[in-house]
C-alpha positions in Angstrom: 0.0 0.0 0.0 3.2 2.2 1.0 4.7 2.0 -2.4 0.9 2.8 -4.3 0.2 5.7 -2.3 3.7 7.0 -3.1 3.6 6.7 -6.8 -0.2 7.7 -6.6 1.1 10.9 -4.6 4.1 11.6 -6.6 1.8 11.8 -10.1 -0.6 13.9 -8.6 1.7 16.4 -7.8 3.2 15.8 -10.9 0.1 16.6 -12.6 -0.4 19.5 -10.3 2.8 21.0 -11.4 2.8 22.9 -7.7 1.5 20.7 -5.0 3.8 18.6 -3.4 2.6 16.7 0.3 5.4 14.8 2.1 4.1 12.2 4.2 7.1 11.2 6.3 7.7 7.2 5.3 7.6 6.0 9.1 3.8 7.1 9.3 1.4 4.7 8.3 -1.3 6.1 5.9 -4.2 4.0 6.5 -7.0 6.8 5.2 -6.1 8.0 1.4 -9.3 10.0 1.8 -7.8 11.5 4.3 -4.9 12.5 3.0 -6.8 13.6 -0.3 -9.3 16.0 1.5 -5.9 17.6 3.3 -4.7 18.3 -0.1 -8.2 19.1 -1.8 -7.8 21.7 0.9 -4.2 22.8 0.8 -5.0 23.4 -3.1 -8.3 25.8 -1.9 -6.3 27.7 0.0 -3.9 28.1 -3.0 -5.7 29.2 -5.5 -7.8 31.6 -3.3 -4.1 33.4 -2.5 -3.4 33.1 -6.4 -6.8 35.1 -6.6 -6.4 37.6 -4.2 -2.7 38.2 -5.8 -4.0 38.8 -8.9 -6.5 41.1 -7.9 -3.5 42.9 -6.2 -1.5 42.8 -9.2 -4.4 44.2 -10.7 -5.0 46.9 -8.6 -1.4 47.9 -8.8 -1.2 47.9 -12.8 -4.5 50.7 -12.8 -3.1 52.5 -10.3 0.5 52.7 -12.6 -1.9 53.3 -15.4 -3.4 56.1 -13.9 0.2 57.9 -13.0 1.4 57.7 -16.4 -1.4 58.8 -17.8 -0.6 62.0 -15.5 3.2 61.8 -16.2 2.2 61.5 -20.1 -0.2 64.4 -19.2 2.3 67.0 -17.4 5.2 66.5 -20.1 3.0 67.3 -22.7 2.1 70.3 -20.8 6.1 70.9 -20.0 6.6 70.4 -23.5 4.3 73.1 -25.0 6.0 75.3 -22.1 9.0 75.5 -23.4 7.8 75.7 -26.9 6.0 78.9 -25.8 9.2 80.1 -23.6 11.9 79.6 -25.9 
């Protein structure tokens, strides 16, 4: 059972391409569901950070928008300055 639950384990996180669960060899897993509904869970909690850093990200990116839309805004305005100026 050791040795299925390892490979089983191993190309699931494979698959997953970012979940990896170490259950230390000298522990007895007698409950796969178990160990399934810890990692059903540990994936949740995953993608709800990869949400809320995303909608950071977001956030961030309009915000940077927004300021060199006014950097944009106030060198055109330099600009016809010292056009007018010179």
């Amino acid at each position: 059972m050791g040795r299925f639950l390892f490979s089983f384990l191993s190309t699931l996180a494979y698959k997953s391409r970012f979940l990896c669960k170490f259950i230390p060899m000298k522990e007895q897993v007698t409950d796969i569901s178990k160990i399934l509904q810890d990692m059903m869970e540990d994936m949740r909690l995953l993608r709800e950070t990869v949400s809320q850093q995303y909608a950071e990200i977001m956030k961030l990116n309009r915000n940077i928008n927004a300021l060199n839309l006014q950097i944009r805004k106030k060198d055109t305005k330099l600009t016809n300055l010292r056009e007018r100026f010179s």
